[in-house]
C-alpha positions, -999 to 999 in steps of 0.1 A, spaced: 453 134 -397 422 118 -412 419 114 -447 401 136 -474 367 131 -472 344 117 -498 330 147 -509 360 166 -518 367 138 -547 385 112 -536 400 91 -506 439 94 -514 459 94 -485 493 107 -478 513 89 -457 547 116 -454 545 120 -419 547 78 -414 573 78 -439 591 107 -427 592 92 -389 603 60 -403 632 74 -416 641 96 -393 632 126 -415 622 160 -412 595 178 -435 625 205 -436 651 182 -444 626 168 -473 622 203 -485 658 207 -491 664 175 -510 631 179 -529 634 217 -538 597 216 -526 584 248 -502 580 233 -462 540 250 -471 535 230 -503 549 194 -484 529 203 -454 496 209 -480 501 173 -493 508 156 -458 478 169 -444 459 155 -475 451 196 -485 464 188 -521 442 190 -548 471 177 -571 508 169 -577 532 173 -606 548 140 -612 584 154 -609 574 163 -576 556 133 -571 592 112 -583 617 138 -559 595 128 -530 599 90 -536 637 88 -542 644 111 -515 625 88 -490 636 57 -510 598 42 -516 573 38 -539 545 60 -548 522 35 -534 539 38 -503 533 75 -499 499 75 -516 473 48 -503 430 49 -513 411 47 -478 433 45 -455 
C-alpha cells in the first residue's frame, strides 16, 4: 500500500503490516490485545486514518514491542 498522498494533508505512513509480519502477528491477534475493532486497525494500516487517540496509539506500540516511530514514518 502506497502512502497517503499529498493532498489529503500529510505523508504519514503506517507501517503495521511490516511490523505485524515481523513479528509474526496477525491484525486479529492485534485486535485482541489492543481492544481495537479488526476495521479501525485495518483503516490505519492502509494509511485511511485521519487520526488516532494516543491510548490507542500507546496499545499498539507495547503490543508490538516498538516505538511510535517505528509504526509511523513521514514519506515513506
Amino acid at each position: 500500500m502506497t502512502p497517503a498522498e499529498p493532498e489529503d494533508g500529510h505523508a504519514i505512513h503506517c507501517r503495521l503490516d511490516e511490523l505485524l509480519a515481523e513479528r509474526g502477528m496477525t491484525l486479529t491477534e492485534l485486535a485482541d490485545r489492543v481492544g481495537v475493532s479488526i476495521v479501525n486497525l485495518s483503516v490505519l494500516k492502509n494509511d485511511r486514518a485521519k487520526a488516532i487517540r494516543f491510548t490507542t496509539l500507546t496499545a499498539i506500540c507495547r503490543a508490538l514491542d516498538c516505538e511510535v516511530g517505528d509504526l509511523l514514518v513521514v514519506g515513506e
